[in-house]
KEZARO-861031 format. One record per residue: residue in three letters; x, y, z of N, C-alpha, C in turn. Coordinates in steps of 0.1 Angstrom, whole numbers, plus 2048, in hexadecimal, padded with zeros to 3 digits. Layout:
BEGIN
ALAXYZXYZXYZ
...
***
This chain:
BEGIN
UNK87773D7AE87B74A7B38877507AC
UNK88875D7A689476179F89E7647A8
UNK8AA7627A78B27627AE8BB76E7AB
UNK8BE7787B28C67847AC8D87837B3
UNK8DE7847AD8EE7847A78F27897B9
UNK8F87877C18FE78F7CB9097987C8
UNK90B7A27CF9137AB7C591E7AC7D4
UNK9257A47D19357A87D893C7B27D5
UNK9447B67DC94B7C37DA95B7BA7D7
UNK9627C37CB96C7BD7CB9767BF7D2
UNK9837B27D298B7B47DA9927C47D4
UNK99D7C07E19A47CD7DF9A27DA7E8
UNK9967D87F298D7E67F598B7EE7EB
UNK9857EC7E19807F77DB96F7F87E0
UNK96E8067DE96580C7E59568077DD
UNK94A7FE7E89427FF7E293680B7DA
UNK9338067CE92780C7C991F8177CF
UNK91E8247CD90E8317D39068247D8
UNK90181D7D08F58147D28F880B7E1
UNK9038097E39037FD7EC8FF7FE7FA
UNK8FE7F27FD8F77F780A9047F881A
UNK90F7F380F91D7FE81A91680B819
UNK91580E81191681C81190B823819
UNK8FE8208208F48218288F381F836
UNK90481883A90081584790282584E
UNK8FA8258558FA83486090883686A
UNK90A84686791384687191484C879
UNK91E85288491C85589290E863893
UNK90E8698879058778898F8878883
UNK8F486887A8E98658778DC864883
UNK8D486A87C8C78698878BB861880
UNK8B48588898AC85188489F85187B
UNK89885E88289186587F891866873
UNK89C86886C89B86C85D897863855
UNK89885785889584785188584B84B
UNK87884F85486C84F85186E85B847
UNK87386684386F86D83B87486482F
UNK87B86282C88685B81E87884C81E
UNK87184782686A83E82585C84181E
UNK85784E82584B85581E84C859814
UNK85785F80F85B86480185785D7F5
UNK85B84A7F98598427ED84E83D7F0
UNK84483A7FA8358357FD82E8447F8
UNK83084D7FA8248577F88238567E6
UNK82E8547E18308547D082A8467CD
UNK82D83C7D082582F7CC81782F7D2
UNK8148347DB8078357DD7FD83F7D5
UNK7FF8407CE7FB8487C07F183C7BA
UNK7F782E7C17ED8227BB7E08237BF
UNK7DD8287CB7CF82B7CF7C88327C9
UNK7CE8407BF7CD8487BA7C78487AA
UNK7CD83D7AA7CE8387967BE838792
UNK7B283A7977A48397937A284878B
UNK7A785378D7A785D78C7AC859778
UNK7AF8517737B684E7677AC84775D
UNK7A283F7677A083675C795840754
UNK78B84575878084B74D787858743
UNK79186274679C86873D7A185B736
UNK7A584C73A7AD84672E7A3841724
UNK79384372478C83E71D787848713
UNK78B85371578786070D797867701
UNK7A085D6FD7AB8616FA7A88646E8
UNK7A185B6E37A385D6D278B8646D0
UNK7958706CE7838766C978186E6BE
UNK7718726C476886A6B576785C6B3
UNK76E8526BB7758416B876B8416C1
UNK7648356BE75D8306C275F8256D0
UNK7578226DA75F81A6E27648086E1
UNK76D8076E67707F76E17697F26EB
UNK75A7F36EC75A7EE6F774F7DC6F1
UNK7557DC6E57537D16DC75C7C76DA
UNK76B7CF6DE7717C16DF7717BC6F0
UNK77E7AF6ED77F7AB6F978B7B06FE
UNK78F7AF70D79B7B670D7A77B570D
UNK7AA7A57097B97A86FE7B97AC6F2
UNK7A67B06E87AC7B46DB7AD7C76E1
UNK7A67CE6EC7AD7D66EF7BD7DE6F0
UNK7C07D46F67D07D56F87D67D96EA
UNK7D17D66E37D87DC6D77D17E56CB
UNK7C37E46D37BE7F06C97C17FF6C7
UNK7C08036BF7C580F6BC7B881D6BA
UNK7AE8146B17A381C6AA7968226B2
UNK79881C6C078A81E6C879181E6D7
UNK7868246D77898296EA7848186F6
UNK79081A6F8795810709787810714
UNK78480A71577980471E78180872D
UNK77A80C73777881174277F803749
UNK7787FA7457777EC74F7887E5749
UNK7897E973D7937E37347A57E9742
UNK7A37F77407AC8037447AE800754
UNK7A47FB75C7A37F67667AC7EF770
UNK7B07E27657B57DA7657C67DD767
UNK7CB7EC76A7D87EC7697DB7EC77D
UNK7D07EF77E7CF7F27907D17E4793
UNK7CC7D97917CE7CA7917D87C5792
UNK7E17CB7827ED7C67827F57C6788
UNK7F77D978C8047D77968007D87A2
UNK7F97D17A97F47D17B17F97BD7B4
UNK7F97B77AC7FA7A97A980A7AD7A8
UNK8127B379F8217B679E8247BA7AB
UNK81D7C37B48217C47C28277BB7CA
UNK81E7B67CD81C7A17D482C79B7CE
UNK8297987BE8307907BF8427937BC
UNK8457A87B78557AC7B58547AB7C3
UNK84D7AA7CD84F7B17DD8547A27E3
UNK84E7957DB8557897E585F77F7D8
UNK8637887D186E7817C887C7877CC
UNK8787917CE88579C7D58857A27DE
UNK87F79E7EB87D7A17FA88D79E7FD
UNK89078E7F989C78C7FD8AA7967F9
UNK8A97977EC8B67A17E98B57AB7ED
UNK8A87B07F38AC7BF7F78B57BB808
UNK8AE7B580C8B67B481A8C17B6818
UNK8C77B380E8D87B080D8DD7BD801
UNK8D57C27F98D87D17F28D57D97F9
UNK8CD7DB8028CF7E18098C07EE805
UNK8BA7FB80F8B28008068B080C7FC
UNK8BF8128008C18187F68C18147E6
UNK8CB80A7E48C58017D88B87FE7D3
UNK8B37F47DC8A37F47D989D7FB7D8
UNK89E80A7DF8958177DA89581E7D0
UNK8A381E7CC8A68257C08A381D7B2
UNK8A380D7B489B8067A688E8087AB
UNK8878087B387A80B7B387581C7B0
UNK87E8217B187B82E7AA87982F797
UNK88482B79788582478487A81C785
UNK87381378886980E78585E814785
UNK85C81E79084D82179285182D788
UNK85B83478885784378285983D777
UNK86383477086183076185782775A
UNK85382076684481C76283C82475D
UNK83A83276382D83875F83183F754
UNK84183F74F846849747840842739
UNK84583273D83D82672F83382A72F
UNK82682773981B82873881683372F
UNK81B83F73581784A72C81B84B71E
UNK82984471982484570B81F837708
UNK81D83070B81182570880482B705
UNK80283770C7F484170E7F6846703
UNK80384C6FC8018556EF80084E6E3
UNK8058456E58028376DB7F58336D8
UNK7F18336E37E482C6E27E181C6E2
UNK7F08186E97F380A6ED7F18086FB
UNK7E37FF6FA7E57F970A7EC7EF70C
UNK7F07EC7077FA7DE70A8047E4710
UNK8097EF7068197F47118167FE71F
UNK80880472380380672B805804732
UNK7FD7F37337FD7EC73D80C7EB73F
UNK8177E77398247E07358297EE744
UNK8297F974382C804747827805753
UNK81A80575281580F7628157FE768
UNK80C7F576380A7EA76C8127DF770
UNK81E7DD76782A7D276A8347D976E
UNK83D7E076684E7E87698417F3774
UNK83C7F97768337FE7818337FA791
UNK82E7EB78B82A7DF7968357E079D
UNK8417DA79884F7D779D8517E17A7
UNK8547EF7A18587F87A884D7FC7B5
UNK83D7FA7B48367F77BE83D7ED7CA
UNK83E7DF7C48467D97CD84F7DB7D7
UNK85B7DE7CF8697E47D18667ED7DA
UNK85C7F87D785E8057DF8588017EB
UNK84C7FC7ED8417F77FB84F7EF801
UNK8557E67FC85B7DD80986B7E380D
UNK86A7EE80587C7F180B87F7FB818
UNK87280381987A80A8268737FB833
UNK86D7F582F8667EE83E8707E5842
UNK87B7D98408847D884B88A7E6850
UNK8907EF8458997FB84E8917FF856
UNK88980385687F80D86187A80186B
UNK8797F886B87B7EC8778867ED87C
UNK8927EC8798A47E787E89D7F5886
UNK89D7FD88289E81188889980F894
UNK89080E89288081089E87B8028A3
UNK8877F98A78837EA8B28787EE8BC
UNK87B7FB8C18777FF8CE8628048CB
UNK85D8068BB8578098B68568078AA
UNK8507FD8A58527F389E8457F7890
UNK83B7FD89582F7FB89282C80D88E
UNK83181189A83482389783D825888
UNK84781D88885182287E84681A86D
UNK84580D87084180B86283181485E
UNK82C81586682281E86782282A85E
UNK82C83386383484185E83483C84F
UNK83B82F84C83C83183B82F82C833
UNK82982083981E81E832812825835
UNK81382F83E80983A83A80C83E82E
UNK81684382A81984A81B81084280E
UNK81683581081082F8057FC833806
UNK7F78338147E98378157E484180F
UNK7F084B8107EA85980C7EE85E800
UNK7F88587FD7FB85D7EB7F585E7E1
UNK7E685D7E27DD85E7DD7D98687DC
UNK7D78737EA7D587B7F07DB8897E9
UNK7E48857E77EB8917DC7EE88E7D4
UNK7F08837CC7F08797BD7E78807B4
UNK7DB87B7BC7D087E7B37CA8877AF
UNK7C98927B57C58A07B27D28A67A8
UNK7DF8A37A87E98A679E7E989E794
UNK7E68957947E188F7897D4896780
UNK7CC8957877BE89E7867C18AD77E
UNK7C98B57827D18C277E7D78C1773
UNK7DF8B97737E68B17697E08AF75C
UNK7DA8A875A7D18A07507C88AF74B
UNK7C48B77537BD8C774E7C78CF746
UNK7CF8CB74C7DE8DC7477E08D173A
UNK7E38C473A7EA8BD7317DD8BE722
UNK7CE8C27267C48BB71B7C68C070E
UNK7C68BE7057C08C46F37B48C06F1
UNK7AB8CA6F279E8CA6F07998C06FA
UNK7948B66F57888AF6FE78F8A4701
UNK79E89E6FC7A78937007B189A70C
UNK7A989171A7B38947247C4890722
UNK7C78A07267DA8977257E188B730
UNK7DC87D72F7DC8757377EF870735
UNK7F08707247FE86C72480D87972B
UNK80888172581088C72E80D88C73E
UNK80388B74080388875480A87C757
UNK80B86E75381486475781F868754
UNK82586F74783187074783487A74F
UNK83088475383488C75E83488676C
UNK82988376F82A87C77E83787277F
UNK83686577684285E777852865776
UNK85387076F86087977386187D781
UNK85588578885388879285888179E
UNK85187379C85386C7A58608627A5
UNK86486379B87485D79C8778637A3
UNK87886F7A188287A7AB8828797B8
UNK87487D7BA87587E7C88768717D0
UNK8738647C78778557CE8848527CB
UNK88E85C7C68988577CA8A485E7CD
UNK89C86A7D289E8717DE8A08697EC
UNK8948637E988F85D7FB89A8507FB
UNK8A084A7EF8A483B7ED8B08417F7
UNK8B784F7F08C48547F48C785C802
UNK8BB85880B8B785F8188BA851821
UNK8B884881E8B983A8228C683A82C
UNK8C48388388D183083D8CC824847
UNK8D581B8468D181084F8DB80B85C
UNK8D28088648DB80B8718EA7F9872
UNK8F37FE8788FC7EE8768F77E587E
UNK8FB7DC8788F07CD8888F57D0896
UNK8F17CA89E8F27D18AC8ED7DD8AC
UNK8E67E88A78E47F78AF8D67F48B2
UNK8D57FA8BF8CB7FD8C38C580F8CA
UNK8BA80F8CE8BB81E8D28BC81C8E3
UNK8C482B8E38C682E8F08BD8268FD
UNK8C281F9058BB81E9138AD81090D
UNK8AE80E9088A58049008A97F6906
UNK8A47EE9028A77E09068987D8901
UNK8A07C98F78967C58F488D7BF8FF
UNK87C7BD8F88767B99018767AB904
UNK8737A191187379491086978D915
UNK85E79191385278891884E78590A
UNK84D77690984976F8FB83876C8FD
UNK83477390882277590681D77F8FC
UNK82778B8F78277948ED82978D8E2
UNK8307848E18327808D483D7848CD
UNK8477898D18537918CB85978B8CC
UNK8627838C88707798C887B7828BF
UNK88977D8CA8957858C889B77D8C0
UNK89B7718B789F7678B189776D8A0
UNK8A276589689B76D88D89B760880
UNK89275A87989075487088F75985D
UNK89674F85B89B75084C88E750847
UNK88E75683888875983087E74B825
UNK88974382288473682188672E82D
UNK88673083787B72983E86D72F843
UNK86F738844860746849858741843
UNK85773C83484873A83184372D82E
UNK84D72683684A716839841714849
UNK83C72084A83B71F85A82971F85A
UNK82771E86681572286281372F867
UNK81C73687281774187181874B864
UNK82374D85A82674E84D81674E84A
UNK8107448498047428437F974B849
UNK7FA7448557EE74C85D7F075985E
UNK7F875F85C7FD77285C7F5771849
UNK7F876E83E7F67698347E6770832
UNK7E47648397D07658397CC76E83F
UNK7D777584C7D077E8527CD78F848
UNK7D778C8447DB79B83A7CF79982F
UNK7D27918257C978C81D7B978E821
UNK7B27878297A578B82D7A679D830
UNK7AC7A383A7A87AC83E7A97BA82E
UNK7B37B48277B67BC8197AB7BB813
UNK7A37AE80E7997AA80978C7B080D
UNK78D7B18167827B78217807C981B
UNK78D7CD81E78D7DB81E78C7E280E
UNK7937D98077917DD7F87837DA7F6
UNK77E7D07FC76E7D27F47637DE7F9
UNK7637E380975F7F08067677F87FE
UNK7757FA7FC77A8057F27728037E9
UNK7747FA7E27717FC7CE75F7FE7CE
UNK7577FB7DC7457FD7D974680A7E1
UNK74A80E7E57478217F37418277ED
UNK7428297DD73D8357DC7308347D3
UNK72E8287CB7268227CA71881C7D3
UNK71D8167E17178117E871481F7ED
UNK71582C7F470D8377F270B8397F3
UNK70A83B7E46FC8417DC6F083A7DB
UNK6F582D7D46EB8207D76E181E7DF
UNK6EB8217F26DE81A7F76D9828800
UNK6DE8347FD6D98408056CF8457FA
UNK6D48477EF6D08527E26CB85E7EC
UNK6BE8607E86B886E7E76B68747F6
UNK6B58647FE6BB86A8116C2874810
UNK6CA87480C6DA87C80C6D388B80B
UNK6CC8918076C589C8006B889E80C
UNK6B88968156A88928196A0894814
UNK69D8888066918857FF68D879803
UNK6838757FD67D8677FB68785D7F6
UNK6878517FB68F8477F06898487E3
UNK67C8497DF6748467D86748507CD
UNK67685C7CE6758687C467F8677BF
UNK67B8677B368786C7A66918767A4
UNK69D8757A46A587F7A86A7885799
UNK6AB8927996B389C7916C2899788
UNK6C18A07806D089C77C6DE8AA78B
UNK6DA8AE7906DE8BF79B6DA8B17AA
UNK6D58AC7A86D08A07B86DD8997B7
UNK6DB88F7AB6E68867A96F488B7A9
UNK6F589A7A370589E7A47028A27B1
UNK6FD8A67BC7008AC7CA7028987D0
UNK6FE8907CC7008847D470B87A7D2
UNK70E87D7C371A8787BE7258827CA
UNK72388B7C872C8987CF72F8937DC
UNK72388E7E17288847F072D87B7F0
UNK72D8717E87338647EE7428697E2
UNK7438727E27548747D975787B7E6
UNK74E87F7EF7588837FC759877808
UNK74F87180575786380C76386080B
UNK76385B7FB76E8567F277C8617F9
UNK77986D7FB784875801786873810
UNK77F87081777C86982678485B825
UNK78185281E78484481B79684581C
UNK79984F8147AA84E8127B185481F
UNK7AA8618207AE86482D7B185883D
UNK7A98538407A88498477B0840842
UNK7AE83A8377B98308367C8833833
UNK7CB83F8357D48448347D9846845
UNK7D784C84D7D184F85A7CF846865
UNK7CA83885C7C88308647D6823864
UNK7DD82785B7E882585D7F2822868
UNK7F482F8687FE8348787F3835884
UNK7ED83A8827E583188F7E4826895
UNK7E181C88A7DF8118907EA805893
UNK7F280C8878047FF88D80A80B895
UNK80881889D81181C8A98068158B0
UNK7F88148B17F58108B67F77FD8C1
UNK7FC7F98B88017EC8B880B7EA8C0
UNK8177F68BF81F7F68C78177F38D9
UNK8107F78DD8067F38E78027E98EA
UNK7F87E68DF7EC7DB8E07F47D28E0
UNK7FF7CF8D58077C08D17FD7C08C3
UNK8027BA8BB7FF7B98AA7F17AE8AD
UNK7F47A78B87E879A8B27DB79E8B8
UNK7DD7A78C47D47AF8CB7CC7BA8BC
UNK7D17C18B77D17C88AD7C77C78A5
UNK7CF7B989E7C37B08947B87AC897
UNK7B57A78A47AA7A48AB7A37AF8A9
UNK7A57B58AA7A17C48B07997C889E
UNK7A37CB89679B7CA8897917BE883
UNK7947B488778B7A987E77F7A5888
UNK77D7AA8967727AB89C76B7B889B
UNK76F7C489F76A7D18977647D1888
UNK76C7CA88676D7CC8757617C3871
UNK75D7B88747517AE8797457B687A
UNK7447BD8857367C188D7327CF884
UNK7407D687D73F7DE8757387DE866
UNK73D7D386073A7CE8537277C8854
UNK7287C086571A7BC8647107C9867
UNK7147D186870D7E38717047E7862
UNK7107E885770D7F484D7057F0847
UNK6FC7E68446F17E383C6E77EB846
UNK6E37E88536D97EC85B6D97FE857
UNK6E87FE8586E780C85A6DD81684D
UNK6E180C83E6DF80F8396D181482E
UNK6CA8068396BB8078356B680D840
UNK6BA81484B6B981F8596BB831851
UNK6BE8308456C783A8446D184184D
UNK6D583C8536E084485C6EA846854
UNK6F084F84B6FB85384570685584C
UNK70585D85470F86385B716857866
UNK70B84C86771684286F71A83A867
UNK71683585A71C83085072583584C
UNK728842846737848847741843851
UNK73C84785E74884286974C83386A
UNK74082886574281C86674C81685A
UNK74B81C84E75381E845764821848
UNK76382E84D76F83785377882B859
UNK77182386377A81E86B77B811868
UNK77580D85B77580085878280184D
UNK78580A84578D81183D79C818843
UNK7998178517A681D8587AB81185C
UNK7A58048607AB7F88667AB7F1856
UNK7A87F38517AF7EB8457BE7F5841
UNK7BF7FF8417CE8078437D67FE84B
UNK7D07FF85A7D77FF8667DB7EE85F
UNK7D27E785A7DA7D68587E77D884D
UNK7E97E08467F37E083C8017E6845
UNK7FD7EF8508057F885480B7EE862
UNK8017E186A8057E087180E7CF870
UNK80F7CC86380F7BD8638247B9861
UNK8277CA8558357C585E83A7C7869
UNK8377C98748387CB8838367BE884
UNK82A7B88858277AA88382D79E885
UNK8327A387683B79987384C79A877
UNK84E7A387A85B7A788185D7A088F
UNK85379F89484B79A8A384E78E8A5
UNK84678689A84777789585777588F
UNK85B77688686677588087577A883
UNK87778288988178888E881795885
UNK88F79F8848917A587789A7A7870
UNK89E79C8718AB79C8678A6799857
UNK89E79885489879084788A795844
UNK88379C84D8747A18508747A7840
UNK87A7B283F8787B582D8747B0823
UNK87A7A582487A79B81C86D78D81E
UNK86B78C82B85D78482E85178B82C
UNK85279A82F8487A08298457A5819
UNK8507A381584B7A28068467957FF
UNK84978A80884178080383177C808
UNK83478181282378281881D78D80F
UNK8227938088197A280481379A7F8
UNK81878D7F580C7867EA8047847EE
UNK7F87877F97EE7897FF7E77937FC
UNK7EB79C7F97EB7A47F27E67A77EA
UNK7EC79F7DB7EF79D7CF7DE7967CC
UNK7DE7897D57D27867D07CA78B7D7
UNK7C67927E07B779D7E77BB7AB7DC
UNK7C47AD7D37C37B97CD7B77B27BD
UNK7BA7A37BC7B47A07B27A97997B5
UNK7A87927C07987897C278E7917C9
UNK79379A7CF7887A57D77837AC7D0
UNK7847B37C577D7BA7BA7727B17B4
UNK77A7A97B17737A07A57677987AC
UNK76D7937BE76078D7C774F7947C7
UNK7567A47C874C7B07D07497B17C1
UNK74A7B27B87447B77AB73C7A87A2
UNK73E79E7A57387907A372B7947AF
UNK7307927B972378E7C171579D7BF
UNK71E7A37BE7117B37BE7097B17AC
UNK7117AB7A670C7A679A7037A1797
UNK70679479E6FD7877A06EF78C7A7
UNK6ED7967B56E579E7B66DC7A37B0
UNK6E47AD7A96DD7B279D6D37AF793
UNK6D879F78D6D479A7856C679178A
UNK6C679179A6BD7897A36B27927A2
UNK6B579E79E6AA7AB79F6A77AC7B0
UNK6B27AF7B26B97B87C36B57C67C3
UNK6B27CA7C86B37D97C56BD7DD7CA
UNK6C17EC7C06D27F07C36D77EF7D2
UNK6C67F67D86CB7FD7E96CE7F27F3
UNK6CB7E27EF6CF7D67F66DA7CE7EF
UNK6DE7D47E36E67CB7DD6F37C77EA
UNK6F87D17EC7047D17F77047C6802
UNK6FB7C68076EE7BE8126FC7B1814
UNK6FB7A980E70079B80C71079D80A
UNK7197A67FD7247A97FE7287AF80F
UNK7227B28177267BA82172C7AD82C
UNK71F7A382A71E79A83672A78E833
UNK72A78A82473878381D74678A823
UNK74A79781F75679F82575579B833
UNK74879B83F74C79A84B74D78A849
UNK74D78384775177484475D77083F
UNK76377983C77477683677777D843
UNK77778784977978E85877A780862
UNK77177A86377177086C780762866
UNK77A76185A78A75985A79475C85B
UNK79476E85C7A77718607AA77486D
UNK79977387279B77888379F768888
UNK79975E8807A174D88B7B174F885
UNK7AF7538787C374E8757C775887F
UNK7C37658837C876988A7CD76589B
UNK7C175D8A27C37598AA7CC74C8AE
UNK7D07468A27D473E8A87E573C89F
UNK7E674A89D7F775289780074B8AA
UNK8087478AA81273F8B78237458B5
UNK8297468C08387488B983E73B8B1
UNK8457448AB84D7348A185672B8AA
UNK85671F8A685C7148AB86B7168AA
UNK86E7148B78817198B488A70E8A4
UNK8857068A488970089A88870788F
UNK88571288E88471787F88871F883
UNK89472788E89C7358918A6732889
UNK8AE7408828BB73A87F8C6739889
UNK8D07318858DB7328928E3739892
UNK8E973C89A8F574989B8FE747890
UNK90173C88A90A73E88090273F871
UNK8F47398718EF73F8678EB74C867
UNK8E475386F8E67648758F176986D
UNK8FD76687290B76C86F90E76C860
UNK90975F85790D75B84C904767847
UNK8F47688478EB7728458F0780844
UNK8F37818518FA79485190B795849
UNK90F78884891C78B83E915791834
UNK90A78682890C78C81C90479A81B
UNK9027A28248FF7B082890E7B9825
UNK91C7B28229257BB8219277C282D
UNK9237C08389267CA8479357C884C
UNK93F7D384A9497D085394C7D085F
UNK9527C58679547C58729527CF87E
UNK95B7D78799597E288494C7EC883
UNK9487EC87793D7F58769347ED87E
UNK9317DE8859297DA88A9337DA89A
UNK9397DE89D9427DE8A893E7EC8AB
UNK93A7F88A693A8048A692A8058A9
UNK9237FD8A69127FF8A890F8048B6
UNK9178068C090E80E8C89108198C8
UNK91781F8C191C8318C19188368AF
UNK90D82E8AA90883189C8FB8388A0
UNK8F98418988EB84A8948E484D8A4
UNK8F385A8A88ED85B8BA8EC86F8AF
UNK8EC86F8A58E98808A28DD8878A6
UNK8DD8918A88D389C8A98CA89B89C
UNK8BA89D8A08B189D8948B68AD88C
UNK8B68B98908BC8C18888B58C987F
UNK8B58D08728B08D68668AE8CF85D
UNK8BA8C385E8B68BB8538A98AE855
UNK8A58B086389B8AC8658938AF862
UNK88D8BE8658838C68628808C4855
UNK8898C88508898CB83F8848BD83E
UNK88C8B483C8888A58388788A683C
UNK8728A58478658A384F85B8AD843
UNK8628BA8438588C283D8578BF82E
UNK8608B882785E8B781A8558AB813
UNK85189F82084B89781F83D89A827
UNK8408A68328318A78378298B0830
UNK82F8B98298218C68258208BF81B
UNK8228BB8128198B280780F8A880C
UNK81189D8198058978207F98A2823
UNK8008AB82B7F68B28337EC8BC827
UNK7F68BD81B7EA8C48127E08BA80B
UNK7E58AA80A7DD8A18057D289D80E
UNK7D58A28197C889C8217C08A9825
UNK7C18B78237BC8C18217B28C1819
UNK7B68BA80B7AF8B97FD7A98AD7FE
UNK7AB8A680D79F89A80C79689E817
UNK7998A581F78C8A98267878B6823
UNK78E8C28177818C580D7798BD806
UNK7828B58027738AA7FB7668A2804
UNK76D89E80D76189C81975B8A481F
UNK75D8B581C7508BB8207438BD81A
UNK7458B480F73D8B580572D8A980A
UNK7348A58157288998207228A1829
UNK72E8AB82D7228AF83571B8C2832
***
């Protein structure tokens, strides 16, 4: 594990660093509320990952006339210059930082605890917007190697960085609503797509010469864009001093919930089995959910085709059939984000209720009877309940990303939760790379068995509800952690020193962030909500296109 430098402040009182996380602690007129905008700010920008498909068939159309490389292999890609980038080749950057997520998220979970998130947001701003700034001239180059180097590693990182930095703060904030608060931010990451992609889309038109979309000038613009406004949000950041809590509150103490007031270190967290068992839970249900993502729109067309039109399975469609049917399942695809964007905050405020392990049950049994439905449904033609079975299968795989650091805050305490959750998010890392590769092997294998298309799914569907079942036992049998692994009051203490907190500013914690929400509320809310609310406008224009 790399170890990063602690940054003491020097003697003398001199005043720490913009960056430090002295500088973040809230004071008597800060209001809480403000935490989720400054959180959505930098998930709605990195969730642009969900968005990145919109890239790859523009990145295979860049040098006219060049024939495609779709002769070599894909490291002599990486450095070709003369022929056009294979689809499948270009693909591969969604992988990477997707794998860079997982693992900048559990190398440096720990230092952010202790830089605090202002820090961590604002290098995760340099990463993600200068990622794509690389990426893009890697695009004018004609170098995939620095590409990748760009959008999928220095990318990855700041993916990382950004997903796990507001989730301790917005935990310490919202004890009282645990699951509401992280909800708020990782919806963003759901829907950044939602208005990513259509400005991207815009983008790449305004940017073209002739028949080469301008894909290098859209990364380099978006990645300016989004520095900014992520590190806007880094500098919106304040964090409450230890001891604050909200008004009239009081923690809860029935350990049949599962919530313990005791808080466990970081290297010990993942020496534990719940560590694990949370682990597998995340992992299957990700796995699960990404494999309807990457077949939806495929699967369809596939197993509806010419239904969709009310024809025959059997009649031969038009080239005006196939574009009105493609036209549908791209409003799925607009349905799909919506929901899992949506199903976000739904389902971890939800949790606040149910309790987290209630929750899960709740998805990997649903999610079960769900995944076993859609074949019937499919050779029934029911479309329209196929959508819905979809919708909500796609919302609770949201709701798992949105409700698991609550979760783990539950289990673990939250003094360190930031940091346990970026090491669980290598769960992640590998359902971002084995779930593709599973669902595209086995529909293969299919294929090659001479399946027909409209059953290929058939078997992929009943596999997914079979990873469902092994995250529904890890889930069951997730326990509070064994007091032997709490830290002790003087490890606690040793913990929140190297946090830099001075004395009294933690003597002063019950008269911190009692301010009025205000204009700067408003403003803050509105500057992060009308861009949501136009992205999901532009996603259910695209799903009128179903019905």
């Amino acid at each position: 594990m790399t170890v990063v430098p602690e940054v003491v402040p020097a003697s003398g009182g001199s005043t720490p660093g913009l960056l430090a996380r002295e500088r973040t602690i809230a004071g008597p007129r800060f209001n809480r509320w403000l935490v989720p905008p400054a959180a959505l700010a930098i998930h709605l920008c990195i969730g642009m990952a969900y968005g990145f498909s919109v890239f790859w068939l523009p990145m295979s159309k860049l040098v006219p006339g060049a024939p495609s490389c779709e002769n070599l292999g894909f490291f002599a890609q990486l450095f070709a210059t003369s022929c056009n980038w294979t689809v499948p080749a270009v693909t591969h950057i969604f992988e990477t930082f997707i794998a860079m997520l997982g693992i900048s998220a559990a190398i440096w979970g720990g230092w952010l605890e202790r830089a605090g998130p202002r820090k961590a947001g604002f290098i995760a701003a340099l990463c993600w917007g200068g990622g794509l700034v690389v990426g893009g001239i890697g695009v004018s180059m004609h170098q995939l190697w620095l590409t990748f180097l760009g959008c999928g590693v220095i990318g990855g990182v700041g993916q990382g960085l950004g997903y796990i930095t507001p989730v301790s703060t917005l935990i310490k904030w919202f004890p009282d609503r645990r699951g509401l608060a992280t909800g708020f931010a990782i919806m963003g990451y759901g829907g950044g797509a939602m208005i990513g992609a259509p400005i991207a889309v815009a983008l790449m038109a305004h940017f073209a010469h002739g028949d080469v979309p301008g894909v290098s000038s859209t990364l380099i613009t978006m990645g300016v864009l989004y520095y900014i406004v992520m590190a806007l949000g880094a500098f919106g950041f304040r964090v409450p001093p230890n001891g604050w809590k909200p008004l009239g509150w009081n923690a809860p103490t029935a350990s049949s919930k599962l919530i313990t007031q005791n808080h466990v270190h970081l290297n010990e967290a993942w020496k534990t089995p719940q560590f694990w068992l949370i682990w597998i839970v995340l992992c299957m249900n990700v796995t699960a959910g990404i494999g309807v993502i990457s077949m939806a729109s495929p699967m369809f067309q596939d197993v509806f085709g010419g239904r969709l039109l009310g024809l025959s399975p059997d009649v031969t469609l038009t080239v005006a059939q196939k574009a009105a049917i493609a036209a549908s399942a791209a409003g799925l695809v607009g349905l799909i984000s919506l929901f899992n964007s949506l199903g976000r905050i739904f389902w971890a405020s939800s949790s606040d209720y149910l309790g987290r392990k209630v929750t899960y049950f709740v998805f990997f049994v649903l999610g079960i009877a769900l995944y076993c439905t859609l074949p019937t449904l499919g050779h029934l033609g029911l479309a329209a309940m196929f959508v819905i079975a979809v919708c909500v299968i796609l919302s609770m795989y949201g709701g798992g990303f949105a409700t698991v650091p609550a979760y783990l805050a539950d289990i673990f305490g939250t003094q360190m939760v930031g940091a346990i959750h970026g090491r669980l998010l290598t769960a992640w890392s590998v359902a971002g790379v084995a779930g593709p590769f599973l669902i595209a092997a086995v529909r293969q294998a299919q294929l090659d068995a001479g399946v027909a298309k409209s059953l290929v799914y058939d078997r992929t569907l009943y596999i997914l509800a079979g990873l469902l079942f092994i995250g529904l036992v890890a889930n069951l049998l997730v326990k509070p952690v064994k007091e032997a692994h709490h830290m002790t009051p003087e490890e606690l203490a040793r913990e929140r020193a190297l946090q830099h907190e001075a004395p009294q500013v933690t003597a002063n914690a019950a008269d911190a962030a009692r301010g009025s929400f205000g204009v700067v509320g408003v403003v803050a809310w509105a500057l992060v909500g009308i861009p949501f609310l136009i992205g999901v406008w532009i996603a259910l224009s695209k799903a009128a296109a179903l019905f």
